[in-house]
Backbone bond lengths (Angstrom), bond angles and torsions (degrees), N, CA, C in turn:
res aa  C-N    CA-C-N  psi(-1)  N-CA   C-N-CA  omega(-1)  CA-C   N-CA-C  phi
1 X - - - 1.468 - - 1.528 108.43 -
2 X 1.705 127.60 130.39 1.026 117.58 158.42 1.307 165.32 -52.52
3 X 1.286 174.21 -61.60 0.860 165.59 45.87 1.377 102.26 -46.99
4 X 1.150 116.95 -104.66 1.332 133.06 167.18 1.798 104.56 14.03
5 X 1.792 114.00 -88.48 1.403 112.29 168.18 1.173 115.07 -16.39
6 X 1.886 98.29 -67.82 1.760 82.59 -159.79 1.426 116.67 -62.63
7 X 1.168 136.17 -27.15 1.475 130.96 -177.12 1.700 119.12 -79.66
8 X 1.780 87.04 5.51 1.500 86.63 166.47 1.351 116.29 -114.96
9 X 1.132 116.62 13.61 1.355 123.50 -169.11 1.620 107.61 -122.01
10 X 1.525 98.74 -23.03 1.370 112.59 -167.95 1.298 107.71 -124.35
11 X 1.893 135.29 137.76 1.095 130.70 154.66 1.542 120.06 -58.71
12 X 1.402 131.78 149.69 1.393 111.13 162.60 1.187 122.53 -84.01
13 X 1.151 142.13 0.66 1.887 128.37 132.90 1.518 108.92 -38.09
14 X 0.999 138.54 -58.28 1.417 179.19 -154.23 1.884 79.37 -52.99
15 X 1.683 104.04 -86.46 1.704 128.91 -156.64 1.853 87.04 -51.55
16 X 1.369 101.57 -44.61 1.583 102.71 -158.98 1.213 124.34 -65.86
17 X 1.619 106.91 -31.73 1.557 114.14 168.94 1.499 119.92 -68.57
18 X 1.542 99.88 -43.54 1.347 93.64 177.86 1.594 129.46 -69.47
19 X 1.874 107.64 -12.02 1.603 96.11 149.70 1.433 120.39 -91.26
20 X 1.150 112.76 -23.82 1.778 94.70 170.45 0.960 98.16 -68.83
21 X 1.584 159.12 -15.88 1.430 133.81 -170.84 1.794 108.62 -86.47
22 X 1.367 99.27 -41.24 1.816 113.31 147.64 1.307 119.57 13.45
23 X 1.905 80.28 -97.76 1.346 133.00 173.49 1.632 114.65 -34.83
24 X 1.270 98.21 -73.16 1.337 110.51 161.47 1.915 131.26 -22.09
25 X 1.349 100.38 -66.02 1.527 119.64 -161.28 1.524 102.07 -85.62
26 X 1.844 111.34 -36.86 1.548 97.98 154.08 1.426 150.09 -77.76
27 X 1.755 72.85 3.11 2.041 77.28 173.26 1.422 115.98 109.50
28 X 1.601 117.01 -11.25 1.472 139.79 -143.65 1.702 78.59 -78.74
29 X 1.718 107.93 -60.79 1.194 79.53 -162.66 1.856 95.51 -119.61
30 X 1.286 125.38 117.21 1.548 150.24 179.40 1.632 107.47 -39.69
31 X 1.456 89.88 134.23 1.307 122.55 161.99 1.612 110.54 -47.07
32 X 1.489 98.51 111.33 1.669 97.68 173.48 2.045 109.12 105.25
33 X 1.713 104.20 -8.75 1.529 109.51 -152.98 1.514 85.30 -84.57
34 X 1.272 126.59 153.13 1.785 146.23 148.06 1.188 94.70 -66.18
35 X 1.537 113.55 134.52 1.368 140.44 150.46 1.515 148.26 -65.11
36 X 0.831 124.05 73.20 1.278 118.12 -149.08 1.275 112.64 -68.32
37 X 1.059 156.70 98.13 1.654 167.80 -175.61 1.307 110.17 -65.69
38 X 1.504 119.97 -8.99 1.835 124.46 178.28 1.794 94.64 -113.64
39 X 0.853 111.19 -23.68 1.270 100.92 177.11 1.499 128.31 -119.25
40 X 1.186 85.84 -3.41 1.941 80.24 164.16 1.604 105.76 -104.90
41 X 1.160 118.15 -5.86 1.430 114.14 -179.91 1.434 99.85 -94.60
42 X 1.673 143.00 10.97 1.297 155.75 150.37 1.911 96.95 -67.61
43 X 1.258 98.78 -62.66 1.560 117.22 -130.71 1.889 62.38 -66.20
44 X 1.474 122.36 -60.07 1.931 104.66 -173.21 1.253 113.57 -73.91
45 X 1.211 128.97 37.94 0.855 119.14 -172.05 2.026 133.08 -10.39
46 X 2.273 86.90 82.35 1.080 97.43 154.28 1.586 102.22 -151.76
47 X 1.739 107.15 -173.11 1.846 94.45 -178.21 1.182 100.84 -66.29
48 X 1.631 93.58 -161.99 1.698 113.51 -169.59 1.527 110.91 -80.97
49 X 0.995 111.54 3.73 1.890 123.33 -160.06 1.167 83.54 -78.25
50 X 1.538 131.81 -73.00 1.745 119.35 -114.68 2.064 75.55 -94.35
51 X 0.985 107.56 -33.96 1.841 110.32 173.71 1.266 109.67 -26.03
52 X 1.787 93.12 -66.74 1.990 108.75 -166.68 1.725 107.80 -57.44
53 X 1.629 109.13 -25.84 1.185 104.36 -166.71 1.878 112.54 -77.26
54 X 1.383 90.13 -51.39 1.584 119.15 167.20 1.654 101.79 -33.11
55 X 1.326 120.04 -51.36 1.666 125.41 -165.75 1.615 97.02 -77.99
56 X 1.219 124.68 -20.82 1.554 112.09 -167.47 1.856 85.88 -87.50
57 X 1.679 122.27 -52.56 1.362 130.23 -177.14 1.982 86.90 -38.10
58 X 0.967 102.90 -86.48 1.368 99.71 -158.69 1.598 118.97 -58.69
59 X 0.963 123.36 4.99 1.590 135.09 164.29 1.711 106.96 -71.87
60 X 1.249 99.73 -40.44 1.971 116.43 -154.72 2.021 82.75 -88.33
61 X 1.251 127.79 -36.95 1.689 119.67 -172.69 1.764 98.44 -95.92
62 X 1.201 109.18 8.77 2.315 116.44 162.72 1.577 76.25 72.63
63 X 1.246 144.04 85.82 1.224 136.40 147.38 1.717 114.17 -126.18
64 X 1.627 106.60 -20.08 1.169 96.94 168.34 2.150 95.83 -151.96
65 X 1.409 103.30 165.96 1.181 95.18 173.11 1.468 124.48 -114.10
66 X 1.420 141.50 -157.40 1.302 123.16 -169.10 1.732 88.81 -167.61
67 X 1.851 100.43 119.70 1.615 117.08 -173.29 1.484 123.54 -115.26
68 X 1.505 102.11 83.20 1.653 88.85 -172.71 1.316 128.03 9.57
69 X 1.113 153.78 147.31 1.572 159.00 -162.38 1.014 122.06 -7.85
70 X 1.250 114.85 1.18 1.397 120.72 159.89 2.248 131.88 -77.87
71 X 0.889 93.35 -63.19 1.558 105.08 137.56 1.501 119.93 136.39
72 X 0.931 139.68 -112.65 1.691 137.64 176.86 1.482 107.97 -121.14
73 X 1.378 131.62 123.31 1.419 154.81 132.93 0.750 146.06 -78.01
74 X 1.542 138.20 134.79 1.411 140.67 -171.94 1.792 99.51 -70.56
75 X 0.845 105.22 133.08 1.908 110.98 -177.59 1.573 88.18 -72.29
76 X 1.673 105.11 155.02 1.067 149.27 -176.87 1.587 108.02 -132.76
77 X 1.554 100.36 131.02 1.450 107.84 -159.75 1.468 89.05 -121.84
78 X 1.278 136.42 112.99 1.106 116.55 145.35 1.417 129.09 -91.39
79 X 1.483 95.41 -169.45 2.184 97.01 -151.35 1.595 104.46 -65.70
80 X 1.311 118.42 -27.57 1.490 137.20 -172.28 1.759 92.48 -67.94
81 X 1.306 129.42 -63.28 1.309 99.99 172.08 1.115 142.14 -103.96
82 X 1.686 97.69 18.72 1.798 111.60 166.80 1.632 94.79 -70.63
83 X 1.252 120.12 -57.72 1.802 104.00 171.98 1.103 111.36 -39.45
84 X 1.544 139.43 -75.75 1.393 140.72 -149.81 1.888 91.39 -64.32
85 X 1.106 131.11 -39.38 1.367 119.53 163.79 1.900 130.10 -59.47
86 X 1.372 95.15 -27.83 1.942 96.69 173.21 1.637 102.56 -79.28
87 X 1.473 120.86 -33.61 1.403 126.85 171.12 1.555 99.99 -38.69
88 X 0.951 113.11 -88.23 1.773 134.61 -173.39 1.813 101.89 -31.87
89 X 1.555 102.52 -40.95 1.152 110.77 -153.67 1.925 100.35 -93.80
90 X 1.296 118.61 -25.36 1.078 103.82 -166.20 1.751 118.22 -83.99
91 X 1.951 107.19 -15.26 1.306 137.81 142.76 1.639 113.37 -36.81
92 X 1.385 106.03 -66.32 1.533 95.86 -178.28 1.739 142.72 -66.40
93 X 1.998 83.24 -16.87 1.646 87.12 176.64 1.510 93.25 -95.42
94 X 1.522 143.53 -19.90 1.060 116.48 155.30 1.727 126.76 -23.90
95 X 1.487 83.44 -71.11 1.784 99.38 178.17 1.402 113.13 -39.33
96 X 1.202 121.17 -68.49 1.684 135.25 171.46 1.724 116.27 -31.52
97 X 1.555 106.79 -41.45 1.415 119.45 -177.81 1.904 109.60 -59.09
98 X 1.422 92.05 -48.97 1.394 104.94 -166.81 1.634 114.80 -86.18
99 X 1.265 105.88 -16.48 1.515 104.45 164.08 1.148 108.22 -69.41
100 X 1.302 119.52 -73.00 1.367 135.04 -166.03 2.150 116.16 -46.50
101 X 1.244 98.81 -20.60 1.347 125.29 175.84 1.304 109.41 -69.87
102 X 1.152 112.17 -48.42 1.814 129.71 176.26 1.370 109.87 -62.16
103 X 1.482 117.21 -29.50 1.897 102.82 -159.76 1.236 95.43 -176.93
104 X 1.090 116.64 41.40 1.983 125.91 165.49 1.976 85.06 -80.91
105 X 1.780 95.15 149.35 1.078 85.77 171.06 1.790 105.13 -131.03
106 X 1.392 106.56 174.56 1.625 104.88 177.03 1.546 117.32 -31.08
107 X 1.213 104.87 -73.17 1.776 91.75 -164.71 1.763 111.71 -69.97
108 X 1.209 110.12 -2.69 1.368 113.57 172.11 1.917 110.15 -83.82
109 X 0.892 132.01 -6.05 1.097 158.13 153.34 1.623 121.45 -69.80
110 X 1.076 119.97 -58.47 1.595 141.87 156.92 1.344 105.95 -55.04
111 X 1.503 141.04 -35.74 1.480 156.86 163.75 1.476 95.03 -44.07
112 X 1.511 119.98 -74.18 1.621 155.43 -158.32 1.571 81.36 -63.40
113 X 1.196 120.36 -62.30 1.858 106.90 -151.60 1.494 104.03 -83.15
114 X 1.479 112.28 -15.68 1.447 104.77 179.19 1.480 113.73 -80.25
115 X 1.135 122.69 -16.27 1.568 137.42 -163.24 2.008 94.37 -92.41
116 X 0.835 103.96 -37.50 1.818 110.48 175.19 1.621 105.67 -84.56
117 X 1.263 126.11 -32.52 1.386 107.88 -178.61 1.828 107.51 -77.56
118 X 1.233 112.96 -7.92 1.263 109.55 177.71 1.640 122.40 -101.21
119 X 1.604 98.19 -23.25 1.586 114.68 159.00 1.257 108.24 -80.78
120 X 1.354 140.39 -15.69 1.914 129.41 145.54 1.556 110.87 -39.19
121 X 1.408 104.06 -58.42 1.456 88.51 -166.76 1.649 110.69 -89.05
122 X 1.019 107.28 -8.50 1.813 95.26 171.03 1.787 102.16 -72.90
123 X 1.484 101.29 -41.70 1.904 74.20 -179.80 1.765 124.99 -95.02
124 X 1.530 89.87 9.66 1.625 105.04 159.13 1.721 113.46 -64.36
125 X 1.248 118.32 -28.77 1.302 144.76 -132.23 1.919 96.82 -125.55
126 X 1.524 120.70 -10.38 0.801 117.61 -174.03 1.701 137.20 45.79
127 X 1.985 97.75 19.78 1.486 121.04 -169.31 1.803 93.48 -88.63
128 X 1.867 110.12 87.42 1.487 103.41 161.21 1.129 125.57 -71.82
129 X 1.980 126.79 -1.13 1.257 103.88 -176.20 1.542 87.92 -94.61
130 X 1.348 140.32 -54.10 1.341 141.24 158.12 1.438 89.45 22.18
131 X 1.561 75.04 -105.41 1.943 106.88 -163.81 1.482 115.47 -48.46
132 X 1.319 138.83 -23.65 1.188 142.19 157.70 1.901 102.67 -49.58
133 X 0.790 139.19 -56.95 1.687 154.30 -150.30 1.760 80.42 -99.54
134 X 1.030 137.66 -73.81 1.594 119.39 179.09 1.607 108.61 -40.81
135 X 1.519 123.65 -61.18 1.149 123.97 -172.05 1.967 112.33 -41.76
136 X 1.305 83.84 -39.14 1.672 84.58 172.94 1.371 123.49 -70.97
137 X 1.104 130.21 -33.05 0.632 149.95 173.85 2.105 114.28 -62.61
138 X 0.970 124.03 -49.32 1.203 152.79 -162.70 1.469 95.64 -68.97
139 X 1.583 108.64 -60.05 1.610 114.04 175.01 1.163 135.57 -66.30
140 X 2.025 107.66 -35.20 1.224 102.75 168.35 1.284 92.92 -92.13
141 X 1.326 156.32 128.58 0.997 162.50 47.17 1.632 104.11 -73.44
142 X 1.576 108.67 -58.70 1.743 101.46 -174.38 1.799 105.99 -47.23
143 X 1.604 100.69 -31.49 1.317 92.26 -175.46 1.984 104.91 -63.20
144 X 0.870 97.09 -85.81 1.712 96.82 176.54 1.368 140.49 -17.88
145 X 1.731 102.39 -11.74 1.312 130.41 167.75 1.647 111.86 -65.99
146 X 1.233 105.57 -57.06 1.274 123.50 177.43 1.606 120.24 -17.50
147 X 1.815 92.67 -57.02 1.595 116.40 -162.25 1.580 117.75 43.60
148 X 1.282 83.81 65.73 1.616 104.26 -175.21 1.770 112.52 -131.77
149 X 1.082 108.69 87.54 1.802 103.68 -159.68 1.504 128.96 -52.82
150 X 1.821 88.38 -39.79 1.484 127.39 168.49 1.444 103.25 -44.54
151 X 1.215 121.80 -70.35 1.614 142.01 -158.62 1.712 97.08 -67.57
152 X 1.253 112.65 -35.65 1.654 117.34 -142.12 1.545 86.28 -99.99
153 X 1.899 122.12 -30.27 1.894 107.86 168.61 1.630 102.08 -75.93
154 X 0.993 121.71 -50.58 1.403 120.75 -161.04 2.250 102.33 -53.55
155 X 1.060 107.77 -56.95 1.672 117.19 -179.59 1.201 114.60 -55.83
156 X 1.421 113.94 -48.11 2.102 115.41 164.96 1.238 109.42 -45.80
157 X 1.835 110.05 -53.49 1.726 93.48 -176.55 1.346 130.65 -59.74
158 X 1.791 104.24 -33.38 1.867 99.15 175.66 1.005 120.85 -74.37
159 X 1.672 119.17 -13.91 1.135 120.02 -174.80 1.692 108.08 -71.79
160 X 1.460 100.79 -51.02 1.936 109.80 171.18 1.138 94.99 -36.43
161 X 1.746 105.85 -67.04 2.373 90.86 -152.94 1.554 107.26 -55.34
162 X 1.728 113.80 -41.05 1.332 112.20 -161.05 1.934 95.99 -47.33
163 X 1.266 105.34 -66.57 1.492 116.02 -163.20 1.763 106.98 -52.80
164 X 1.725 110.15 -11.27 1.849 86.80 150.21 1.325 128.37 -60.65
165 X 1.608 119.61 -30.47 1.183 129.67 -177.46 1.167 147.59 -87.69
166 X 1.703 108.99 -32.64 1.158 150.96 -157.20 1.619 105.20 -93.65
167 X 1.231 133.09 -57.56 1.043 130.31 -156.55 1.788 121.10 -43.34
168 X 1.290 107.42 -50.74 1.612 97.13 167.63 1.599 125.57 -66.67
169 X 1.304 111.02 16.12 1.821 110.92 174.89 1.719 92.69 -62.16
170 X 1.554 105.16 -45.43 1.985 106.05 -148.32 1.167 101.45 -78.63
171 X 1.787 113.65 6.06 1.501 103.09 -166.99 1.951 113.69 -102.57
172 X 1.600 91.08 -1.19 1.352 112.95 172.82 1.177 109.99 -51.03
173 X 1.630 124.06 155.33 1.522 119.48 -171.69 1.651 100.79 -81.28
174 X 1.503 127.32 153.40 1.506 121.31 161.10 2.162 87.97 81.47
175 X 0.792 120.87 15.51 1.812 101.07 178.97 1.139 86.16 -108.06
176 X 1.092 142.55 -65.01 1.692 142.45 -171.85 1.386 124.74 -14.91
177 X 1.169 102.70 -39.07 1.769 128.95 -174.86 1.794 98.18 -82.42
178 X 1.456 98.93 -49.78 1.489 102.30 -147.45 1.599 90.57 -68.50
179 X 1.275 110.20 -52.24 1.362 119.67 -163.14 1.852 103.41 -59.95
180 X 0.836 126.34 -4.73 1.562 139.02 -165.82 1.403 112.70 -101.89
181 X 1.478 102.56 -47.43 1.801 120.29 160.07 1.377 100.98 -47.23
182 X 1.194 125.59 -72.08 1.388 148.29 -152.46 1.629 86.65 -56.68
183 X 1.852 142.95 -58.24 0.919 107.99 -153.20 1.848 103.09 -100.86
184 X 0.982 107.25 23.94 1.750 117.24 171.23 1.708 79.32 -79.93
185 X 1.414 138.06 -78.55 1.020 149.59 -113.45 1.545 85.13 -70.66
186 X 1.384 109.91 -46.34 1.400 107.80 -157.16 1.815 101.25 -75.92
187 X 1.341 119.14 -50.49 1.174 109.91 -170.90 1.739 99.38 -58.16
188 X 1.226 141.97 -51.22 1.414 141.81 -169.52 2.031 103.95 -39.47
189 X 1.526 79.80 -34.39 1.551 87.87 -162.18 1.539 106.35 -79.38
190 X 1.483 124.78 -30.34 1.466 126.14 159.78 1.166 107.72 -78.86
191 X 1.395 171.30 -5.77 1.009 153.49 -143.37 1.890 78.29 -133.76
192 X 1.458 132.39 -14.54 1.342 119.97 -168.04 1.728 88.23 -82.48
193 X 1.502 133.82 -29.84 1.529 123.45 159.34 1.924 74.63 107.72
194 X 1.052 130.38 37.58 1.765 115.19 -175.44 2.270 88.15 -128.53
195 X 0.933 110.47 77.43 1.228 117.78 162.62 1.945 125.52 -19.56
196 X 1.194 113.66 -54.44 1.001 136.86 165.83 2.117 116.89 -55.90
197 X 1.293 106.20 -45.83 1.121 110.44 177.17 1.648 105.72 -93.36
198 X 1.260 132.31 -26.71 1.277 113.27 -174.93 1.643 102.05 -85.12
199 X 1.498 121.60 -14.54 1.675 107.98 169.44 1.568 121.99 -70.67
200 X 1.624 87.70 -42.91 1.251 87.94 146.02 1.448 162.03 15.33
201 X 1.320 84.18 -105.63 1.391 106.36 156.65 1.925 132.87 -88.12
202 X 1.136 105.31 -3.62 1.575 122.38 163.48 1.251 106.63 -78.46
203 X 1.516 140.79 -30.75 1.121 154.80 177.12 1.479 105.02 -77.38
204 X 1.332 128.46 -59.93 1.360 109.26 156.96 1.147 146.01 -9.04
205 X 1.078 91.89 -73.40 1.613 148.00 171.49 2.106 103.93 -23.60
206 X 1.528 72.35 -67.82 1.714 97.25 -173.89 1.565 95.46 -64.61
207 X 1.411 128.16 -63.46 1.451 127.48 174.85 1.171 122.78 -54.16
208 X 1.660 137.14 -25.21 1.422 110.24 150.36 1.157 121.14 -86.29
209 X 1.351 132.59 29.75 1.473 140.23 156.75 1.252 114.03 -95.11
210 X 1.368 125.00 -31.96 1.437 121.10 155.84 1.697 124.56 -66.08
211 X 1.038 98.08 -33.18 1.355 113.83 164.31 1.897 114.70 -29.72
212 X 1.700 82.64 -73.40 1.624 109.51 -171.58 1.419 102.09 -67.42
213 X 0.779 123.17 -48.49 1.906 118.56 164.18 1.207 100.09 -23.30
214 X 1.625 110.21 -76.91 1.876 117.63 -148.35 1.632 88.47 -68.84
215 X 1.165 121.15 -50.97 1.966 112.79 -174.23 1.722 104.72 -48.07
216 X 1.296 111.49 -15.19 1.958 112.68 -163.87 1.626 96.77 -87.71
217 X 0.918 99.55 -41.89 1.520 129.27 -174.47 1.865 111.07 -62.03
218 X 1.294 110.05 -83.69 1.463 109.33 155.76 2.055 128.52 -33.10
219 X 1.689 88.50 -49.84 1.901 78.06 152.99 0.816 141.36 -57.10
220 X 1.738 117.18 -44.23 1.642 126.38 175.25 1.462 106.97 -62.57
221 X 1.180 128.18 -48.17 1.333 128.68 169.08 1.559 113.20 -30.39
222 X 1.472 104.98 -86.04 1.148 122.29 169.91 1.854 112.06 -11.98
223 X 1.588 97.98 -76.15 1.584 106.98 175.75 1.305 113.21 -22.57
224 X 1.452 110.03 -79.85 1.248 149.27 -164.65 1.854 92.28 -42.13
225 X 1.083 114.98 -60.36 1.406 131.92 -164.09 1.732 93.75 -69.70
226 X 1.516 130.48 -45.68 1.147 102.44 176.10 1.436 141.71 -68.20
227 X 1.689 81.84 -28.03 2.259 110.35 -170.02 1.182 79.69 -80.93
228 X 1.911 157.13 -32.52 1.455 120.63 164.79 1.785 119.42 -74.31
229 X 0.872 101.40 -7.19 1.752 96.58 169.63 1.339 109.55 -96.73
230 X 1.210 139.17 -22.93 1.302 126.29 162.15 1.619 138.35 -37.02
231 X 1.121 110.12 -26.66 1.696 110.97 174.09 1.437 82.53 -94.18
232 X 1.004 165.80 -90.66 1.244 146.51 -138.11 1.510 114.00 -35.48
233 X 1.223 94.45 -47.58 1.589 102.00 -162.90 1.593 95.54 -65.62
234 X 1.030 109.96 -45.29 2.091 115.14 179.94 1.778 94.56 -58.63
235 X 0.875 128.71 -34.55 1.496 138.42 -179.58 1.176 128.38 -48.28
236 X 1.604 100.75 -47.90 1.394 138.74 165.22 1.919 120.68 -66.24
């Protein structure tokens, strides 16, 4: 799409959030980082307006927060409410499973299997940023299936905070595969039209993703815990 299009299709508050949100979800710009509002409205080269607006948009979807005189931050999720968020969350893809079970239709199905034959080979391919950005992709579409507006703001936002936190679970060795099984399983399981079994299994779904969090989590620990005992041991 050209320039032109996009600024006709798109406000520029609009263009701007969606690269700070980018920015954001790839990591560009860190969990916990100050915002600079003079200098990232350089780096897009536009004023400070469509920025300030962009920072309130992305405040309202939990992607960044906003500190009396202090100024704007990328939110920081810790593990305590990345759980209380898979809680919330592992309820809603229930819900999602069993709609979509009821009245998914053929080529919406053909949508679902084409989006996995191409996430085969990214995690054939061992491409986690790939398949991370498909995975998103993958859900909100099931999400958008729904046509549920209610369901479809509330699930983007946990999905944003989760993905402050989450992203190095898929980067674990052997998850690539697993997590790939997991979403054959689920579409097989909506497309079988049995409501009950495809929440089911969307619920799963969500719980070995919490899973892979806490295993991502215990590694970094781990790390962390050895590279500070290391000068000791030289010490010794």
């Amino acid at each position: 799409m050209n320039t032109i299009a996009v600024l006709k299709n798109n406000s520029l508050p609009s263009l701007v959030q969606k690269e700070l949100e980018r920015m954001i979800l790839a990591g560009d710009l860190a969990a916990g980082e100050k915002l600079n509002e003079i200098t990232l409205a350089e780096m897009l080269g536009v004023s400070r307006g469509p920025v300030r607006e962009a920072f309130r948009a992305l405040e309202e979807v939990g992607l960044v927060r906003q500190e009396k005189n202090l100024g704007v931050f990328v939110r920081q999720i810790s593990l305590q409410e990345a759980d209380d968020i898979y809680d919330v969350r592992c309820a809603l893809d229930d819900l999602i499973g069993r709609q979509l079970a009821s009245r998914i239709s053929a080529a919406q199905i053909q949508d679902l299997r084409a989006i996995l034959d191409f996430m085969d080979g990214l995690a054939a391919n061992g491409d986690v940023d790939g398949y991370s950005r498909m995975n998103l992709e993958f859900h909100d579409l099931l999400l958008n299936m729904t046509d549920n507006n209610k369901l479809i703001q509330t699930y983007r936002r946990l999905v944003n905070e989760l993905n402050l936190y989450r992203r190095s679970a898929l980067a674990q060795s052997g998850c690539l595969p697993t997590s790939t099984a997991e979403h054959h399983k689920i579409v097989d399981a909506i497309a079988s039209g049995n409501p009950q079994e495809a929440g089911h299994i969307m619920r799963e779904h969500a719980m070995a993703g919490r899973h892979r969090m806490h295993s991502a989590h215990a590694r970094q620990l781990l790390a962390a815990t050895t590279s500070d005992s290391l000068p000791n041991r030289k010490a010794n």
